[in-house]
C-alpha positions as CSV (number, residue, x, y, z in Angstrom):
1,X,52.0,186.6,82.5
2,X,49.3,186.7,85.3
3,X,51.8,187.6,87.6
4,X,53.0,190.4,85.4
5,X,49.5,191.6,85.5
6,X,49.0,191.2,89.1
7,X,52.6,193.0,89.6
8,X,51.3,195.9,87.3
9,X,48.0,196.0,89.5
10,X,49.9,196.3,92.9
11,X,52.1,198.5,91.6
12,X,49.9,201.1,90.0
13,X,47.6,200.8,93.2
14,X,50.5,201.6,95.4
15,X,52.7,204.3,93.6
16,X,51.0,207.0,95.7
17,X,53.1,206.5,98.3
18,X,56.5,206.2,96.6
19,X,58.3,209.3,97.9
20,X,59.7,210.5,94.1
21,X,56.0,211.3,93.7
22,X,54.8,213.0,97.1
23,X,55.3,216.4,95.6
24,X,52.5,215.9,93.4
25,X,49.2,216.8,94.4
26,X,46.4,214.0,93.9
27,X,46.5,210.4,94.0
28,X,44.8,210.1,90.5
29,X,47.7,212.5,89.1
30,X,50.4,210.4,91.2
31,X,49.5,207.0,89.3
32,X,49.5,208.7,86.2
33,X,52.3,210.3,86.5
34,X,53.8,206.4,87.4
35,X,51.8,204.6,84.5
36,X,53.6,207.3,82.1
37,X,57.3,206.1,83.1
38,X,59.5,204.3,80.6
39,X,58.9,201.1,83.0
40,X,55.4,200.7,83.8
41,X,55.1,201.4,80.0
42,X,57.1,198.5,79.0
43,X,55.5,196.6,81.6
44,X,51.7,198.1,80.2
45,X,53.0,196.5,76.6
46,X,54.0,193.5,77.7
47,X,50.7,192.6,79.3
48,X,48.6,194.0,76.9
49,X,50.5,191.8,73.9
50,X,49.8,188.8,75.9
51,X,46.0,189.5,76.1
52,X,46.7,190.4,72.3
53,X,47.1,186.8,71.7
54,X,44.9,185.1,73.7
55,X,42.4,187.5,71.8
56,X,43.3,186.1,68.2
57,X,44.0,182.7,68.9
58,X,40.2,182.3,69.1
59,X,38.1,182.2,66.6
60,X,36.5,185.7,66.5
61,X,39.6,186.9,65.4
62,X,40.5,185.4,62.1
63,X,40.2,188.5,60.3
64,X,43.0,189.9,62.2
65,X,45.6,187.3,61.9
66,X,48.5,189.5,60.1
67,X,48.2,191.1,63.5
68,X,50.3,187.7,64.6
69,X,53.6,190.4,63.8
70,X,52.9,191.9,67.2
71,X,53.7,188.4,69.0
72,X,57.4,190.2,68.7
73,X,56.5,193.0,70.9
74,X,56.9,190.6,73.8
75,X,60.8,191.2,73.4
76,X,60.2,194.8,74.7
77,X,60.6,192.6,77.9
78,X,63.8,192.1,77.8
79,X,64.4,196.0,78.3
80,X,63.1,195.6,82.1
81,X,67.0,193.8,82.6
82,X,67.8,197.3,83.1
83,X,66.6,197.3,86.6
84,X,69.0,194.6,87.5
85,X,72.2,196.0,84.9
86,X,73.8,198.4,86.1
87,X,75.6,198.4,82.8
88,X,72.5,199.3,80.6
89,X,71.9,202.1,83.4
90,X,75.4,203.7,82.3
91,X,74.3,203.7,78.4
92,X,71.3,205.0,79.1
93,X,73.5,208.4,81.3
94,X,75.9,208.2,78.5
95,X,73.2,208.6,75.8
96,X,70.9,211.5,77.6
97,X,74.4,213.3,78.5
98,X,75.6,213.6,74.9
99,X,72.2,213.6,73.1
100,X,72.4,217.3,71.6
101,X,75.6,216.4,70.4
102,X,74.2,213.2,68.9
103,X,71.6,215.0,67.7
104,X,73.7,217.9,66.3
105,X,75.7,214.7,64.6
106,X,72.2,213.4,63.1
107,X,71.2,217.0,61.8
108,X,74.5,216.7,59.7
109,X,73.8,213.6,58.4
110,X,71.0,214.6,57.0
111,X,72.1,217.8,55.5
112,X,74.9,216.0,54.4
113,X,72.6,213.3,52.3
114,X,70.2,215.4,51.0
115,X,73.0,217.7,49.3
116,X,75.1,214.5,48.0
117,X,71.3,212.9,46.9
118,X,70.4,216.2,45.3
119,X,74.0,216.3,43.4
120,X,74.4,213.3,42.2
121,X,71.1,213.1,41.1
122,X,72.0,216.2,39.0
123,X,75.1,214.5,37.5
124,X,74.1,211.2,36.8
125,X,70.5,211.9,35.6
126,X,71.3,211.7,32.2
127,X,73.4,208.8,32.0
128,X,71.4,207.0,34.6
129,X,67.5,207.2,34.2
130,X,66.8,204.1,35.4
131,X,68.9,204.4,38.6
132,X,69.0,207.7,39.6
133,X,65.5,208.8,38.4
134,X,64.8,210.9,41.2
135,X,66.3,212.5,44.6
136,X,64.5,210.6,46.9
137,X,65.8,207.2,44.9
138,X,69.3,208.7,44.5
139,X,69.4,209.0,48.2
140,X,69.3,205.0,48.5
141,X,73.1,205.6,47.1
142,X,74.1,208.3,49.4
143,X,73.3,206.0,52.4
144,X,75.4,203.2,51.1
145,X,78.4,205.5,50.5
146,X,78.2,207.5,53.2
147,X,78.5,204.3,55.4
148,X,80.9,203.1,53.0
149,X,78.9,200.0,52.9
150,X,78.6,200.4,48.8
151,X,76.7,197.1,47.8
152,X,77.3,198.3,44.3
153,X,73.9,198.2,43.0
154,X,73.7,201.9,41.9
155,X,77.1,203.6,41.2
156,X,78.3,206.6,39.3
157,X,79.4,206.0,35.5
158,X,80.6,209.5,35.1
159,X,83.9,210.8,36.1
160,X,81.7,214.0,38.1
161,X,79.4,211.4,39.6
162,X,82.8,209.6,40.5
163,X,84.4,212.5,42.2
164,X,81.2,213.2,43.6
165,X,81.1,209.5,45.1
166,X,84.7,209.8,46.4
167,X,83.9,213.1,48.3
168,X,80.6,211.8,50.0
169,X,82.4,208.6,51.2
170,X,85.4,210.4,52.8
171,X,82.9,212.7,54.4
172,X,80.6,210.0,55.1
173,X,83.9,208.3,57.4
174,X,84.5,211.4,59.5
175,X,81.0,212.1,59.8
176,X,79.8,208.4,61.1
177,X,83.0,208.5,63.3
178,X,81.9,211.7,65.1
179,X,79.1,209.1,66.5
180,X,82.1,206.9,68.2
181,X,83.8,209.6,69.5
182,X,81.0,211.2,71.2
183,X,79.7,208.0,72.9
184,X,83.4,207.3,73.9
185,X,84.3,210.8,75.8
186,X,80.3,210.4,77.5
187,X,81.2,206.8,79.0
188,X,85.4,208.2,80.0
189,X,82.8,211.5,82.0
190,X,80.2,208.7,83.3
191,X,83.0,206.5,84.8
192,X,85.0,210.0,85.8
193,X,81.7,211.1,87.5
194,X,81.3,207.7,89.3
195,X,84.5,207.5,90.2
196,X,85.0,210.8,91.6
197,X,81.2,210.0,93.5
198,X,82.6,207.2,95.0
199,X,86.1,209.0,96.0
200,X,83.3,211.9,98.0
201,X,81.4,209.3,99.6
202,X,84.6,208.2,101.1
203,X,85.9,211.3,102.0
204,X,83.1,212.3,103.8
205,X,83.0,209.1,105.4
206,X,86.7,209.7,106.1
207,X,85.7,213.4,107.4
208,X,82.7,211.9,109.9
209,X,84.9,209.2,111.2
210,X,87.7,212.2,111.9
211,X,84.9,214.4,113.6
212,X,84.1,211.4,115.6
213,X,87.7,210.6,116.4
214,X,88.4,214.3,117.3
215,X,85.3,214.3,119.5
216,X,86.7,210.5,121.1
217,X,89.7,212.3,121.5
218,X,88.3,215.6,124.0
219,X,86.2,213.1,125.6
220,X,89.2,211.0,126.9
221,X,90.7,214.8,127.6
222,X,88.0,215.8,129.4
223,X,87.2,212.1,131.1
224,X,91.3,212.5,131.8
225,X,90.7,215.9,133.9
226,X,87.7,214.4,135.9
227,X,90.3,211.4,136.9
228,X,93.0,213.9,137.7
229,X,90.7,216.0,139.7
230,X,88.8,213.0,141.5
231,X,92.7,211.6,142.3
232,X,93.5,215.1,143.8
233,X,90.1,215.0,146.0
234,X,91.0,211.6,147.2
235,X,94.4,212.7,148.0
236,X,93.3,215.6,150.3
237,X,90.4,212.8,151.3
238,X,93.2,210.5,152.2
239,X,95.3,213.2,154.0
240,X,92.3,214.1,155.9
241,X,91.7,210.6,157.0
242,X,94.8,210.3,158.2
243,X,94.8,213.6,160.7
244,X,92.1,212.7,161.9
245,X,93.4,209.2,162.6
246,X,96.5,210.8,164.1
247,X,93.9,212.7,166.2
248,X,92.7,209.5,168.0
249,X,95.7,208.0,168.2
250,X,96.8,211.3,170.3
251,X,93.5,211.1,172.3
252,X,94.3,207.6,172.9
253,X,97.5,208.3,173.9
254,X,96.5,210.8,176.4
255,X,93.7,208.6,177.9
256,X,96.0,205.9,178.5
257,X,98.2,207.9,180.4
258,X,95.0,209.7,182.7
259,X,94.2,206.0,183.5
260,X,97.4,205.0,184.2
261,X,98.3,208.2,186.5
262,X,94.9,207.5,188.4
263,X,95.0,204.3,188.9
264,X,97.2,204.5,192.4
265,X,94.6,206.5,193.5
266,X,91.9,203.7,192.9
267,X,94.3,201.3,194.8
268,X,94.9,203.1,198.0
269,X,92.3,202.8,201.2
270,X,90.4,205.7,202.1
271,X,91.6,208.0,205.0
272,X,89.5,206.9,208.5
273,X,87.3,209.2,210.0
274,X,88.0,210.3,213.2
275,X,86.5,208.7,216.5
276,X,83.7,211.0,217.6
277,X,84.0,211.6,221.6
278,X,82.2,209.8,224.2
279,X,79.9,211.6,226.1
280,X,79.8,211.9,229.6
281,X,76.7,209.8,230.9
282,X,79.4,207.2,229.4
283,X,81.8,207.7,231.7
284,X,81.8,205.4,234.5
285,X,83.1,206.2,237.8
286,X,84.4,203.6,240.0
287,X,87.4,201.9,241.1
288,X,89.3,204.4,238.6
289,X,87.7,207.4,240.0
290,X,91.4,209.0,240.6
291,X,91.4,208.9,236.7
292,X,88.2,211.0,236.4
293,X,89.3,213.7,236.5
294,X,92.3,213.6,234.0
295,X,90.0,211.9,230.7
296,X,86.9,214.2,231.5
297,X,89.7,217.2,231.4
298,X,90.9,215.2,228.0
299,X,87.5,215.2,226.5
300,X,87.1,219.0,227.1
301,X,90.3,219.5,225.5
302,X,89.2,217.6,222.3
303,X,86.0,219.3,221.8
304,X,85.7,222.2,219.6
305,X,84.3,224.4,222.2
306,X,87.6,224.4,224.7
C-alpha cells in the first residue's frame, strides 16, 4: 500500500497539468477539482483504510476495535478494474443514460409500497396485531411480495388481505421488470452508439484516404502535363539540333569543295617575270660590231619610251 500512497502523491502533485483541467483557473482548485473524482476518491479510501489498521492494531487503539468492520472497505479497490474494463465502462454509460428513467422506476416503487403497506395494514390490523401492528412493519410484507420473494413469515389471513396480496404481487412483477427493460434498451443504444462511432471513424478515414487519392490522382495529371510538355520541348530541341547539324554538314560540304577547286592553283608554278634590259655600258663592241647596231635598235624597241 506504500506504493498506492506514493501513486496518490504523484498523482495529486501533477494533475495540474492534465489537459481536462486547464480550463480551470488555479493550481490549488485544479487538484481539488482531481482529488474530488470518483477515482482519486476510491484511491483516497483505500489508503486511508490501510493507515486505519496499522492505527488499531497497536495498542492505543483498543477502545476502537468494533472499528475492525472497516477492514472491508479495502474491497472498494476492486472498483479501480474499471480503468482496465472496458466492460464496467459500458455499465457505468448505460446506468447515467437511463438514470431518470431508473429513477422514475424507483419513485414508483415507493409509491407503490407505501400505498400496499398502508392498505394492508388497514385490512389485516384486526386479525393480525402481532404481525401487521404498524405501517412501517407492514411494509416488511410489501417488499417480499412485491419481489415475489414471499418467505411466508407474515401473510394475509383475510380474503381482502388476500386479494390485496394477489394485486401487489402482479404489480410488484411488471413493476421490477420495468428495471430489466430499461437497462436492456440503454446497453442495445450504447452498443448502437459504439457501433455507429466506429462505422464514422472509418468513414472519415475512408473520406481522407479519398481526398488524398483524388489529390494523388491531379498530381500524376499535372506531373503527366509537365512530361508531355518537357517531351514536346525536347522534340523542337531535337529538331533544332539537327538543323543545325545539317547546317555544318552543308558548310562542310561547301569547304570541301573551295579546297578541292583551289587546290590546282596551289600546284601550278608561278608565271616568270620578265628579263629587265641590259643597259648600254653593257654592250660590248668588238668583233661583232656589224651587229651593234641591230640589238641597240632592239633594246630601243623594248623599252617603254620607243
Amino acid at each position: 500500500c506504500v506504493l498506492f500512497t506514493v501513486e496518490y502523491g504523484l498523482r495529486a502533485w501533477s494533475c495540474p497539468e492534465a489537459e481536462e483541467f486547464q480550463m480551470i483557473g488555479s493550481e490549488l482548485m485544479r487538484r481539488v477539482r482531481f482529488l474530488t473524482t470518483v477515482m482519486p476518491l476510491i484511491d483516497l479510501v483505500v489508503v486511508a483504510v490501510f493507515y486505519l489498521d496499522i492505527f488499531m492494531s497497536s495498542n492505543a487503539a483498543r477502545g476502537f476495535q468494533s472499528l475492525r468492520v472497516i477492514r472491508t472497505l479495502r474491497l472498494v479497490a476492486l472498483l479501480k478494474m474499471e480503468r482496465q474494463m472496458q466492460s464496467f465502462q459500458s455499465v457505468f454509460h448505460v446506468f447515467s443514460k437511463r438514470r431518470h428513467d431508473l429513477f422514475a422506476t424507483l419513485f414508483l416503487a415507493m409509491v407503490l409500497l407505501v400505498i400496499a403497506s398502508t392498505a394492508m395494514y388497514y385490512v389485516e390490523t384486526e386479525a393480525q396485531p402481532e404481525q401487521f401492528s404498524s405501517i412501517p412493519a407492514t411494509m416488511w410484507w410489501s417488499v417480499t411480495a412485491m419481489t415475489t420473494v414471499g418467505y411466508g413469515d407474515i401473510f394475509p389471513v383475510t380474503v381482502p388481505g388476500k386479494v390485496l396480496g394477489s394485486c401487489v404481487a402482479f404489480l410488484g412483477v411488471g413493476l421490477f421488470a420495468l428495471p430489466s427493460g430499461i437497462i436492456s434498451s440503454g446497453f442495445v443504444e450504447v452498443l448502437e452508439e459504439a457501433r455507429q462511432a466506429d462505422t464514422d471513424e472509418l468513414a472519415e478515414i475512408l473520406d481522407e484516404d479519398k481526398a488524398s487519392i483524388d489529390k494523388l490522382h491531379d498530381e500524376v495529371v499535372l506531373l503527366r502535363k509537365q512530361l508531355e510538355t518537357m517531351s514536346d520541348r525536347l522534340s523542337h530541341a531535337e529538331d533544332s539540333v539537327h538543323g543545325v547539324r545539317e547546317d555544318q554538314r552543308r558548310t562542310l560540304e561547301l569547304l570541301e569543295q573551295l579546297v578541292v577547286q583551289t587546290a590546282p592553283l596551289k600546284e601550278a608554278p608561278p608565271p616568270r617575270a620578265p628579263a629587265p634590259p641590259r643597259p648600254l655600258s653593257q654592250v660590248t663592241v668588238g668583233a661583232d660590231s656589224e651587229a651593234a647596231p641591230s640589238i641597240f635598235c632592239n633594246n630601243l624597241a623594248k623599252s617603254p619610251s620607243c
